[in-house]
C-alpha positions in Angstrom: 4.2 -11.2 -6.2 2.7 -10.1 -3.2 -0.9 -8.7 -2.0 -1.1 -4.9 -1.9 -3.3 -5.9 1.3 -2.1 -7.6 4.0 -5.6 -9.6 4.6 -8.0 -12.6 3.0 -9.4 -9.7 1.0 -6.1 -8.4 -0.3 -5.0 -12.2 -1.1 -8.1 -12.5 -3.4 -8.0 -9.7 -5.3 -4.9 -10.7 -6.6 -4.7 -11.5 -10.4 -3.7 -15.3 -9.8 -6.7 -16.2 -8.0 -8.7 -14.3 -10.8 -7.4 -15.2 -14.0 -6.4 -18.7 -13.7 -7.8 -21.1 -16.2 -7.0 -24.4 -14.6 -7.5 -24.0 -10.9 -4.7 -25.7 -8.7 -5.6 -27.6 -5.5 -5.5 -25.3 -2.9 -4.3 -26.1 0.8 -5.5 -23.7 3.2 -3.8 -23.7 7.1 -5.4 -21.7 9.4 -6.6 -21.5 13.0 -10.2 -23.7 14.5 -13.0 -21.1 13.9 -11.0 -18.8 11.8 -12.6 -17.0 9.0 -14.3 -19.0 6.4 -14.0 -16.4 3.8 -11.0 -17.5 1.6 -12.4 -20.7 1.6 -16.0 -19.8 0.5 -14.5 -17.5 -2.0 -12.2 -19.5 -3.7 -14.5 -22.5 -4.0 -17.2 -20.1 -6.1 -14.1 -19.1 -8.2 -14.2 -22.7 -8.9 -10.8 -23.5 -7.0 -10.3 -27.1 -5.2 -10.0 -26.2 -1.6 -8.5 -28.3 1.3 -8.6 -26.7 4.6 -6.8 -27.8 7.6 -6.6 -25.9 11.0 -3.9 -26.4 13.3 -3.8 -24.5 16.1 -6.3 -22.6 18.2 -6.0 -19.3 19.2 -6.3 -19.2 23.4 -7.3 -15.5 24.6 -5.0 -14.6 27.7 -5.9 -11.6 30.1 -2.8 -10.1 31.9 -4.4 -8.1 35.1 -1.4 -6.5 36.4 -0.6 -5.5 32.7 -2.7 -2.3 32.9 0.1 -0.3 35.3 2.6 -1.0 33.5 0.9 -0.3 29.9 -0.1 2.7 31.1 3.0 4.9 30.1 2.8 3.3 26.3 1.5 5.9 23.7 1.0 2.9 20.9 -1.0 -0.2 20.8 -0.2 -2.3 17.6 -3.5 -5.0 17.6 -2.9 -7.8 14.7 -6.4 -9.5 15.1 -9.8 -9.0 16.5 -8.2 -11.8 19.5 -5.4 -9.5 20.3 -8.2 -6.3 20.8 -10.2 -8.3 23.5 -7.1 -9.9 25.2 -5.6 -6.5 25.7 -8.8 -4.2 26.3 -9.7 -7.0 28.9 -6.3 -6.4 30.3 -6.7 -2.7 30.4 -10.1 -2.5 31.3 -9.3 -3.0 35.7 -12.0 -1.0 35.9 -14.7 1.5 34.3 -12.4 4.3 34.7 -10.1 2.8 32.4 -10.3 4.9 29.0 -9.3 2.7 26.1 -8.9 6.1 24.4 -5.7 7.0 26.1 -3.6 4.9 23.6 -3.1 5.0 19.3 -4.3 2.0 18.1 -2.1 1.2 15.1 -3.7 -2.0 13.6 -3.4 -4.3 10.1 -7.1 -4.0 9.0 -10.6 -2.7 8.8 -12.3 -5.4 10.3 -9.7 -4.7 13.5 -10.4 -1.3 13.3 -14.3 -1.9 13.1 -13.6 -3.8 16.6 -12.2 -1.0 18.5 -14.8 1.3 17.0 -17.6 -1.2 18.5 -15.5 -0.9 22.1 -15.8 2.8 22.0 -12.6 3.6 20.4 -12.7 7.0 18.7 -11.6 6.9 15.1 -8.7 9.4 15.3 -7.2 6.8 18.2 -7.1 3.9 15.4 -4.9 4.0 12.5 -4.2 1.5 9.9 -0.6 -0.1 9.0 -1.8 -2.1 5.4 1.3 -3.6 5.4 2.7 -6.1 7.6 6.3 -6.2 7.3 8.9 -4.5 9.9 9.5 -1.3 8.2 6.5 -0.2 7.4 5.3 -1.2 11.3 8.2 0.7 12.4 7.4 3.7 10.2 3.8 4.3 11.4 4.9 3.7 15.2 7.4 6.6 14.3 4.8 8.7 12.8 2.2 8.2 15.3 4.9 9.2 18.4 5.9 12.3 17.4 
């Protein structure tokens, strides 16, 4: 079984993590200053939580990227990170509008992001699931 959701939100609301009556020890891996809210959640749910994070996310800008991205339609974003590494990237200058590209992106809270930088809604569209086809199927859809 799998969440419908491919996020914290969608991993909760699965039935295993509701209708358990012995909770099982649960190990959580994530990244330093990730999101606390699997964590938090679980505990009140009464599960034994262990949480260990093991890597840290390091935000790169790529200045000479914005020529080149130019000529893309798409922009598939997978976290908030990935928004401000690439709209730093595009952003040479305050000509740049970030509203020349689809934003195809895994979630909400991403999408909230590029609202926040301006973004107009009909430029962000969400791909709920995670896996290669149904990426490839909404990049297909949104270049026609």
């Amino acid at each position: 079984e799998y969440p419908a959701q491919s996020d914290s939100e969608g991993l909760l609301a699965m039935d295993f993590f509701h209708a358990v009556d012995k909770h099982p020890k649960v190990f959580i891996f994530k990244g330093v200053d990730g999101r606390e809210l699997l964590n938090e959640q679980l505990r009140s749910r009464g599960f034994e939580v262990s949480e260990w994070s093991l890597y840290k996310r390091l935000q790169i800008e790529y200045p000479d990227a914005s020529q080149r991205w130019k000529t893309a339609q798409i922009i598939l974003a997978t976290s908030r990170d990935i928004v401000h590494s690439v709209t730093n990237s595009l952003k040479t200058d305050d000509s740049t509008d970030l509203n020349h590209w689809s934003w195809l992106v895994f979630s909400d809270r991403i999408k909230s992001e590029l609202l926040t930088l301006g973004i107009e809604k009909s430029r962000i569209h969400i791909c709920e699931q995670m896996d290669n086809s149904s990426i490839i199927k909404h990049i297909k859809q949104l270049a026609k």
